[in-house]
C-alpha positions as CSV (number, residue, x, y, z in Angstrom):
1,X,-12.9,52.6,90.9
2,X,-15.1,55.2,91.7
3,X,-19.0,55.1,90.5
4,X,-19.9,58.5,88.6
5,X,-23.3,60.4,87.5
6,X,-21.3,60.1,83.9
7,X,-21.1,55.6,84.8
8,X,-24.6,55.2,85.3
9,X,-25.8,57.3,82.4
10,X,-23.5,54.9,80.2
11,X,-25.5,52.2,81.6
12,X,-28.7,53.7,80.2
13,X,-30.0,55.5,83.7
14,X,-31.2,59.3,82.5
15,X,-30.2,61.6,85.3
16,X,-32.3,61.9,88.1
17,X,-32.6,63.6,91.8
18,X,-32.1,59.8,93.2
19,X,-28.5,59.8,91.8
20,X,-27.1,61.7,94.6
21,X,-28.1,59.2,97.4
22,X,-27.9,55.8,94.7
23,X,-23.9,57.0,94.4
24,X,-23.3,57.7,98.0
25,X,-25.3,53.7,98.4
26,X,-23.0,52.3,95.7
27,X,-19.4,53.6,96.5
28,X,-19.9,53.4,100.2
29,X,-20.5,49.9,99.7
30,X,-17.9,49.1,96.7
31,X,-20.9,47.8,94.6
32,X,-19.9,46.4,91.1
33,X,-21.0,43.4,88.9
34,X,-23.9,41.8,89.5
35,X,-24.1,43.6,93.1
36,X,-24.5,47.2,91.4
37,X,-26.8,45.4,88.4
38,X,-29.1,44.5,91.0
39,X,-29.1,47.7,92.8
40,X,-29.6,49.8,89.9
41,X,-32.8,47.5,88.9
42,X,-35.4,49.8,91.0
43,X,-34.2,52.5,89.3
44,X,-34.6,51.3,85.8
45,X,-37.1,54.1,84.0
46,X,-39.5,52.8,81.3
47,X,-39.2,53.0,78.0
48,X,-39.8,56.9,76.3
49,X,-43.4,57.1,75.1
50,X,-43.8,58.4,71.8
51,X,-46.2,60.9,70.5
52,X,-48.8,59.4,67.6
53,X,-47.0,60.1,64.0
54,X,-50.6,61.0,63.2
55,X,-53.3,62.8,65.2
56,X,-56.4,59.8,66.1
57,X,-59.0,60.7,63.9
58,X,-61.8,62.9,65.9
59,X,-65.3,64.0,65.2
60,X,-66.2,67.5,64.0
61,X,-69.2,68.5,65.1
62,X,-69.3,72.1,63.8
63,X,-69.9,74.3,60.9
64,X,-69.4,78.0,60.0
65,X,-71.5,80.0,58.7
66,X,-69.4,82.9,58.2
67,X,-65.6,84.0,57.5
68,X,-65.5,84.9,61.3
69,X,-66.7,81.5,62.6
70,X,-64.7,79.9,59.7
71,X,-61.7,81.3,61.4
72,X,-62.5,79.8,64.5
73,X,-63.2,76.2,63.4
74,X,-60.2,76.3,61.6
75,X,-57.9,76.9,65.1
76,X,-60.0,74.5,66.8
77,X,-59.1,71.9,64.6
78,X,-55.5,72.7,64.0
79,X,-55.6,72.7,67.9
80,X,-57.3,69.4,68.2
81,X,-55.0,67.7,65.6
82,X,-52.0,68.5,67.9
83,X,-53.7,67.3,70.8
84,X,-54.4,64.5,69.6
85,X,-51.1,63.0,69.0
86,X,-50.5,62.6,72.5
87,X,-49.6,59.0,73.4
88,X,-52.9,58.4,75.9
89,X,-55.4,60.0,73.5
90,X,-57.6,56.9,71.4
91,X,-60.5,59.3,70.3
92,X,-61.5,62.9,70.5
93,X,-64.6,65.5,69.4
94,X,-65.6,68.9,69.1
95,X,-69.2,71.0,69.6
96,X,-70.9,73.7,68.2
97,X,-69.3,76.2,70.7
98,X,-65.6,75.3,70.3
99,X,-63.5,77.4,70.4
100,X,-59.5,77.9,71.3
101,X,-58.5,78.0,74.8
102,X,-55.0,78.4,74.7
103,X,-51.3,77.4,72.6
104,X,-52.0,75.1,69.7
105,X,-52.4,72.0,71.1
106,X,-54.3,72.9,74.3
107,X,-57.6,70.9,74.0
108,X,-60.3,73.7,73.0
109,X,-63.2,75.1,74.9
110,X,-66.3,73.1,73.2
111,X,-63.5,69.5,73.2
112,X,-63.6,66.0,74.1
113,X,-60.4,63.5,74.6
114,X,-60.6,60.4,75.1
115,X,-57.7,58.7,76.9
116,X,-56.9,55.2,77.7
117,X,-55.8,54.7,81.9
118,X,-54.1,58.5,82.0
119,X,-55.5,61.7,83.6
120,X,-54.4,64.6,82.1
121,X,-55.2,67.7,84.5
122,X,-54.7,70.1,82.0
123,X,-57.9,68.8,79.6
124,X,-59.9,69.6,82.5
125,X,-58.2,73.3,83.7
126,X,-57.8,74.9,87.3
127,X,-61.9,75.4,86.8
128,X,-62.8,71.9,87.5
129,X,-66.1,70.7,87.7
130,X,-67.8,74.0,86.3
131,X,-70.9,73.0,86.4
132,X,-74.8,74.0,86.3
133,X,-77.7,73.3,88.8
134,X,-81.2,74.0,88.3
135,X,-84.1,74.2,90.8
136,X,-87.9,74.7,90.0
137,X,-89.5,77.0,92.9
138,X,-92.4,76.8,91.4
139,X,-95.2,79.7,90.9
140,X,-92.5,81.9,92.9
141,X,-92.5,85.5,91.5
142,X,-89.3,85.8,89.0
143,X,-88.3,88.8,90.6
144,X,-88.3,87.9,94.6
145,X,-86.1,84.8,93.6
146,X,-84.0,86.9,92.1
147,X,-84.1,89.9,94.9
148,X,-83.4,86.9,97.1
149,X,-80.4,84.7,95.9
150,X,-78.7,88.3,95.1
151,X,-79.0,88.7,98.7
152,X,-77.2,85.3,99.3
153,X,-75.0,84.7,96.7
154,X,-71.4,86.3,96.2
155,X,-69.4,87.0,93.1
156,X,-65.8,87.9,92.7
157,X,-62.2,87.5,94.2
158,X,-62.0,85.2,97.4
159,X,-64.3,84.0,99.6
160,X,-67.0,85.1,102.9
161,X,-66.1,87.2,105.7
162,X,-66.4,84.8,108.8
163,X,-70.0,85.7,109.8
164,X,-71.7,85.0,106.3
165,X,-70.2,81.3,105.7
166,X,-71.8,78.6,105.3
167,X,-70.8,75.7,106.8
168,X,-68.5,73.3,105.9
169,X,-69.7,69.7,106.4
170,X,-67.5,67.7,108.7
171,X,-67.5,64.1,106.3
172,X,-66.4,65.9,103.9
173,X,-63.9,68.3,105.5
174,X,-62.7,64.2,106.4
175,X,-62.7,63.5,102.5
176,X,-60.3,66.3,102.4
177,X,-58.2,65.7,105.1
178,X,-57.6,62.1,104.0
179,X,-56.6,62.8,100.0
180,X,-52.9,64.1,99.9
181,X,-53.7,66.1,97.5
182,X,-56.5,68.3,99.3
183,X,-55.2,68.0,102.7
184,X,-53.3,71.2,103.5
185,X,-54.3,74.5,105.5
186,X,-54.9,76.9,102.5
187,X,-56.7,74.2,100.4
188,X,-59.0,73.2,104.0
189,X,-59.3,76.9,104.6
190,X,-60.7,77.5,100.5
191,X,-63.3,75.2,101.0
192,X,-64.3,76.8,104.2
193,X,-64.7,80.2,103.0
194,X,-65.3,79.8,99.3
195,X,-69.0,77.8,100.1
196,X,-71.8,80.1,98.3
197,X,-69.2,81.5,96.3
198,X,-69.7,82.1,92.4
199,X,-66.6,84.0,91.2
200,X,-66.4,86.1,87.9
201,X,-66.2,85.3,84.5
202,X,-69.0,83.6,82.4
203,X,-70.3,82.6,85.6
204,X,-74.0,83.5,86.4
205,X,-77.2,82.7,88.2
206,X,-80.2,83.3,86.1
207,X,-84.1,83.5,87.6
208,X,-86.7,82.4,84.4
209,X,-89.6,80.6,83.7
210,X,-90.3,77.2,81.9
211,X,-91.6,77.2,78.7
212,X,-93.9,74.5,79.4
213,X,-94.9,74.6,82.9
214,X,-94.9,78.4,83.5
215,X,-93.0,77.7,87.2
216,X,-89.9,79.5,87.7
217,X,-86.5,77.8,87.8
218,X,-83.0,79.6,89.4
219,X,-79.7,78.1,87.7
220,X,-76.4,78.9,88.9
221,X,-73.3,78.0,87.0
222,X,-69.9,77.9,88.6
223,X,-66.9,75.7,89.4
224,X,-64.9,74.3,92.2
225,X,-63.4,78.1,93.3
226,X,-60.2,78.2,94.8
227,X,-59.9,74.2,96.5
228,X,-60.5,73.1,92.5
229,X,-57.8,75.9,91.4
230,X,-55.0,74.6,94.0
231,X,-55.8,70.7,92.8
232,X,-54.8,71.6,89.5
233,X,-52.1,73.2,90.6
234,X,-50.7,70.1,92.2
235,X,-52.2,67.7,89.8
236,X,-50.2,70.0,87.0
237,X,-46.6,69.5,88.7
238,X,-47.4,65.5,89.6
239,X,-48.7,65.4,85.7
240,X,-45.0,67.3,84.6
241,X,-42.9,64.8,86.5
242,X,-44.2,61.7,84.4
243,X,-44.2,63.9,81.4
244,X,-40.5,64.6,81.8
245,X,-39.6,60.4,82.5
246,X,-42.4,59.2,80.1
247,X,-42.8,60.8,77.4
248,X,-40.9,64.4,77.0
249,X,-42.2,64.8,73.3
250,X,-45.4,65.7,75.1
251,X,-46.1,69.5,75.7
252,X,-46.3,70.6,78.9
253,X,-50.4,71.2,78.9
254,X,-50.5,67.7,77.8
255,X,-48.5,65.6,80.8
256,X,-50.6,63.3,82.5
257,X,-50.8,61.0,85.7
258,X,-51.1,57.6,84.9
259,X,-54.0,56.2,86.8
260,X,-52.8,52.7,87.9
261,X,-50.3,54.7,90.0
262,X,-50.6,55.5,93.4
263,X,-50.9,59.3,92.0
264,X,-53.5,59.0,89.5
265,X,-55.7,57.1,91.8
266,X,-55.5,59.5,94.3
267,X,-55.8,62.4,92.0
268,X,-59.3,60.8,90.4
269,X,-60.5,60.3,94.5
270,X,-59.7,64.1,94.9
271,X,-61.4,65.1,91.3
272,X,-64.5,63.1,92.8
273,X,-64.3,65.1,96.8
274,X,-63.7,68.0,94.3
275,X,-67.0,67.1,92.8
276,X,-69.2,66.7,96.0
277,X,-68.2,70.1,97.2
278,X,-68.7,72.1,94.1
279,X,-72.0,70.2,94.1
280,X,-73.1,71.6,97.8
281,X,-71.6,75.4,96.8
282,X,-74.6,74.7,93.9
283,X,-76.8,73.9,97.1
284,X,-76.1,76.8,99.4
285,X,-77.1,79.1,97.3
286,X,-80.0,77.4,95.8
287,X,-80.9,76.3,99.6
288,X,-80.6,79.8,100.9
289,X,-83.2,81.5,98.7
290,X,-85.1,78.5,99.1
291,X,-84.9,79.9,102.7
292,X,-85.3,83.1,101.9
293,X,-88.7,82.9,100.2
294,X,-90.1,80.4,102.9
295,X,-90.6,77.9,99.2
296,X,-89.9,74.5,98.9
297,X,-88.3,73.4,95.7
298,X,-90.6,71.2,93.1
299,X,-87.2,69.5,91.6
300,X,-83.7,69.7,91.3
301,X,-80.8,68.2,88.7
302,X,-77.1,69.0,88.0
303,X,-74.7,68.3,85.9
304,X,-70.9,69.2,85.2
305,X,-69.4,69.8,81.8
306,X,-65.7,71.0,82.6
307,X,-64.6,67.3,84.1
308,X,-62.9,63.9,83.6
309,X,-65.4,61.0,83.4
310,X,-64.5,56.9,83.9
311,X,-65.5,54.3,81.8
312,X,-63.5,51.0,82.4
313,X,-59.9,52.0,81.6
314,X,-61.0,54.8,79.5
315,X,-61.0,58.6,80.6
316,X,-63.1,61.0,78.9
317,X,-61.6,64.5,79.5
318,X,-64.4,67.0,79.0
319,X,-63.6,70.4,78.5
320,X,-67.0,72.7,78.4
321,X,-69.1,70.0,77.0
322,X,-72.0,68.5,78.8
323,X,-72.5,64.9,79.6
324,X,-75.5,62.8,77.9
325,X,-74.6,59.4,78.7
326,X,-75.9,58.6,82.1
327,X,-72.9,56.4,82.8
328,X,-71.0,59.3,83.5
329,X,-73.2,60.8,86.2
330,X,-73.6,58.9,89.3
331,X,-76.2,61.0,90.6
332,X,-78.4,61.6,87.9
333,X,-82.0,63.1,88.8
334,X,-83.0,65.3,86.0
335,X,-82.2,66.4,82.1
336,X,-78.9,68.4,81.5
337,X,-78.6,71.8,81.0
338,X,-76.8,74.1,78.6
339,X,-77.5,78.3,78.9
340,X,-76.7,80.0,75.8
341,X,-76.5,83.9,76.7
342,X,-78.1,86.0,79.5
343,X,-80.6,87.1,76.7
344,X,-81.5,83.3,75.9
345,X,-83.4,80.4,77.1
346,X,-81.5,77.5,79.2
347,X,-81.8,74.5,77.0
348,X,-83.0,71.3,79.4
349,X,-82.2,68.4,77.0
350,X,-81.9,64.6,77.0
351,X,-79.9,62.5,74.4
352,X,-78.1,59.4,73.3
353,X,-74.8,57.9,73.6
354,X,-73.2,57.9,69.7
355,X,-70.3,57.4,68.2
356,X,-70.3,61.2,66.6
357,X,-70.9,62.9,70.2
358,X,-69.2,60.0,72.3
359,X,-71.8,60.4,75.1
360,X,-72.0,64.4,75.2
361,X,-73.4,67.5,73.9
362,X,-72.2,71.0,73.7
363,X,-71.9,72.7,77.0
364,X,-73.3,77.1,75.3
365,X,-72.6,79.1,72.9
366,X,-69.0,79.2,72.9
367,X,-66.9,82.6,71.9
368,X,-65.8,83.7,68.0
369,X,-63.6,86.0,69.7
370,X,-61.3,86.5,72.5
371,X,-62.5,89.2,74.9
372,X,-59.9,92.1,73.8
373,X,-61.1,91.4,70.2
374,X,-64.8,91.8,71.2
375,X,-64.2,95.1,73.4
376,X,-62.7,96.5,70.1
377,X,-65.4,95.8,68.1
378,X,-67.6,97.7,70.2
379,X,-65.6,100.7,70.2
380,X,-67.2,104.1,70.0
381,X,-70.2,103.4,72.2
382,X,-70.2,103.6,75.8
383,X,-70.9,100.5,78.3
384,X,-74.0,102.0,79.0
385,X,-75.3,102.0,76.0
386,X,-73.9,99.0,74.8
387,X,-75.5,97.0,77.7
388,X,-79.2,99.3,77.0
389,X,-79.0,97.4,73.7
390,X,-78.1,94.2,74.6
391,X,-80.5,93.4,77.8
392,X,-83.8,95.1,76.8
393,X,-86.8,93.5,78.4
394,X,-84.2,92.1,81.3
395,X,-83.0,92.6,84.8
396,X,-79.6,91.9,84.5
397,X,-77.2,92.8,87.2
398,X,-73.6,93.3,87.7
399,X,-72.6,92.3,91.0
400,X,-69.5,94.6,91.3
401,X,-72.2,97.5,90.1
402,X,-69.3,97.5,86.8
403,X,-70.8,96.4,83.4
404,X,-68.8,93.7,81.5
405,X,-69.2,94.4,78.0
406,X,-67.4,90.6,77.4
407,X,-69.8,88.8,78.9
408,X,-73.4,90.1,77.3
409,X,-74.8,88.6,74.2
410,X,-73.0,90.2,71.6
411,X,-70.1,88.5,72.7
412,X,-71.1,85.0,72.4
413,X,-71.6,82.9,69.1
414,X,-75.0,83.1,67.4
415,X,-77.6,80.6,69.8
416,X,-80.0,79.6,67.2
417,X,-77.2,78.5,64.7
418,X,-75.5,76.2,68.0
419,X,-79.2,75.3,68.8
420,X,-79.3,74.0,64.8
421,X,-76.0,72.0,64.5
422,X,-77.1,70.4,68.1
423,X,-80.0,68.7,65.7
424,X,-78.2,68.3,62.8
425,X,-75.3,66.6,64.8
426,X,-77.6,64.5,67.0
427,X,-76.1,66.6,70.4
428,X,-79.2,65.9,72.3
429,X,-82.9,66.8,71.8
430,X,-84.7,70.3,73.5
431,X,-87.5,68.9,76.5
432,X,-88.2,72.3,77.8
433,X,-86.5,75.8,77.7
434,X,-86.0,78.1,80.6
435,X,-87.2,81.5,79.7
436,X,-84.7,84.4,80.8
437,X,-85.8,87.1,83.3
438,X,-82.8,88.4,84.6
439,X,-79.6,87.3,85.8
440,X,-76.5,88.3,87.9
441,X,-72.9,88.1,86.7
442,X,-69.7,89.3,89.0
443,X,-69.1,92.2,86.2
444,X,-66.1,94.4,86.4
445,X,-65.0,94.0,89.5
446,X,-61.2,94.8,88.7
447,X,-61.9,97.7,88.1
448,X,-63.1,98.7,92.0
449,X,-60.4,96.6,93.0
450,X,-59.0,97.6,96.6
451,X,-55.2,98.2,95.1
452,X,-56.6,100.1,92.1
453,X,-58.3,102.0,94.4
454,X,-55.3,102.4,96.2
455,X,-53.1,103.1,93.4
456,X,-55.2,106.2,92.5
457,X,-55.3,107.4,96.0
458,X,-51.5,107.6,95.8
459,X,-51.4,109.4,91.8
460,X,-54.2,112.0,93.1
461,X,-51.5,112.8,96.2
């Protein structure tokens, strides 16, 4: 008798692309009994994982002070009670600047998850590793560092023309050509290209001076640019083909690779080659107008807070929120860092592991509302004056020469009341501040875009 797709799903097999070649195996060799038991062993999927009945209890480490940021708390913590019935999730916070990043259940901007052996791409998003770096040039003036990194940075779409890359190391163009996930042409050809590269956004690189010493510090904040974007990508459709045998009950945002796999231990080598070269596009920048200015830097420290950090079996998924414990930075020279607005200090803080903040502080200001929501509420001014306003005693620049109303300081939550709950929380304590002098942002740059452009030229016809 023949064996059937409808014969092995009797026998408890849920339907599979290895059915096809398992049927032609089994009826071109007349397996049955204990001969087509045997077979059908490697095939045998584990048992469906169940979402937790209740969400794991989390920390709340926020307040509002008003019906608008009452609003917000509450979808952060609707969101974070659905995230955190997932099956791999044992613990979980929020900061100051939470806020929603997505369907309910996706975990929030300002959120931490804790998960036990599991990495879940989607807690750390196609920006992986956004990250900060600072560097102290010392009594430089405010205004040539400034004058000089906008002369050797790049915001916006894609990457460098060929002449103005910078070079792509050779050990760690090997790192990527040895992890399958990071070793194809487009992915190689990113990392070439998209070194020095800052994008758009809320990303920035701010010139100002330290509130204690006086010497002038440049910060850039960024992620991993298109190479980071692609592993997600693949990390997302690895993640959605355990989801689907695993655990199904999971949303989609939620699937994760399981780390003792060959998959998940690859993916956490790529998150950490990820890592190194987002950490050198922070150096190319810095070392360029180091260059530039003929200065040699006094210090330098880093740190990520859009990433997944390893503690034992544990995974702590950290989306926007900046690591304290120094077991989760390998190379840790220096305090953290976590900018506010344009219009506000840097904070530089220090702080201890506890069980409220599980290792980490907030990672800015965070957003009440969603960009469309905060255009509207400036309506009936024009950019210009908005941004007059806003920037007063600054030099604050647009890269793309287009003001973006979304991302001045208007738009972000109130800085001394994030500044407040940080103490009142125990999110780390304030060493030193970094002053604001100016900054550069990508701004508009849609709105220049070549096929806009383009599109005009062809309605003006």
């Amino acid at each position: 008798m023949k064996t059937t797709g409808n014969t092995l799903i009797e026998l408890g097999f849920r339907p599979g692309k290895w059915f096809t070649e398992a049927l032609d195996h089994i009826n071109q060799n007349n397996l049955e009994g204990e001969a087509l038991t045997s077979y059908l062993e490697q095939f045998k999927s584990p048992p469906i994982i169940d979402l937790h009945e209740e969400a794991v209890p989390f920390t709340i480490n926020i307040e509002a002070n008003n019906d608008l940021e009452q609003e917000n708390v509450d979808s952060v913590i609707k969101t974070m009670s659905t995230l955190l019935k997932t099956p791999t999730i044992v613990n979980g916070a929020i900061m100051p600047d939470a806020c929603p990043a997505g369907p309910n259940g996706t975990i929030p901007v300002g959120g931490v998850a804790v998960t036990k052996n599991a990495i879940h791409p989607g807690m750390h998003s196609a920006d992986i590793c956004c990250s900060v770096m600072l560097t102290n040039f010392g009594d430089a003036d405010p205004k040539a560092v400034l004058d000089a990194a906008h002369a050797n940075t790049h915001f916006g779409p894609g990457g460098r023309s060929r002449e103005d890359q910078y070079r792509f190391p050779d050990a760690l163009r090997t790192s990527f050509e040895n992890n399958f996930y990071l070793n194809n042409d487009r992915i190689l050809g990113m990392a070439r290209t998209h070194l020095g590269t800052q994008g758009d956004g809320n990303h920035f690189l701010f010139v100002g001076k330290s509130k204690k010493t006086g010497d002038t510090m440049l910060i850039t904040h960024h992620g991993s640019r298109g190479p980071g974007a692609m592993l997600y990508k693949k990390g997302m459709q690895i993640a959605e083909r355990f989801r689907k045998e695993l655990s199904p009950a999971t949303l989609k945002q939620n699937a994760w690779i399981p780390y003792e796999t060959e998959e998940g231990k690859t993916y956490w080598e790529a998150l950490q080659i990820i890592r190194d070269w987002t950490k050198l596009n922070h150096e190319c920048i810095h070392n360029a107008t180091l260059n530039k200015l003929g200065v040699e830097a006094k210090d330098r420290y880093w740190n990520e807070h859009n990433f997944v950090f390893k503690d034992g079996d544990l995974f702590y998924h950290a989306k926007g929120a900046t690591p304290l414990d120094p077991k989760f930075m390998p190379d840790i020279t220096g305090p953290r860092l976590i900018p506010l607005n344009m219009s506000e200090p840097v904070l530089i803080v220090e702080g201890n592991t506890t069980k409220a903040n599980l290792g980490f502080a907030p990672h800015g200001a965070g957003r009440n509302l969603s960009r469309t929501q905060h255009r509207k509420s400036k309506e009936g001014k024009t950019f210009e004056e908005i941004f007059n306003e806003e920037t007063q005693g600054l030099d604050v620049r647009f890269f793309s020469k287009e003001i973006d109303i979304t991302e001045l300081p208007s738009a972000y939550k109130n800085a001394e009341s994030v500044r407040e709950q940080m103490e009142t929380y125990g999110l780390g304590t304030v060493i030193d501040e970094v002053l604001p002098y100016g900054c550069i942002m990508a701004g508009d740059w849609q709105k220049n875009a070549p096929w806009k452009n383009r599109r005009r030229k062809r309605k003006n016809k």
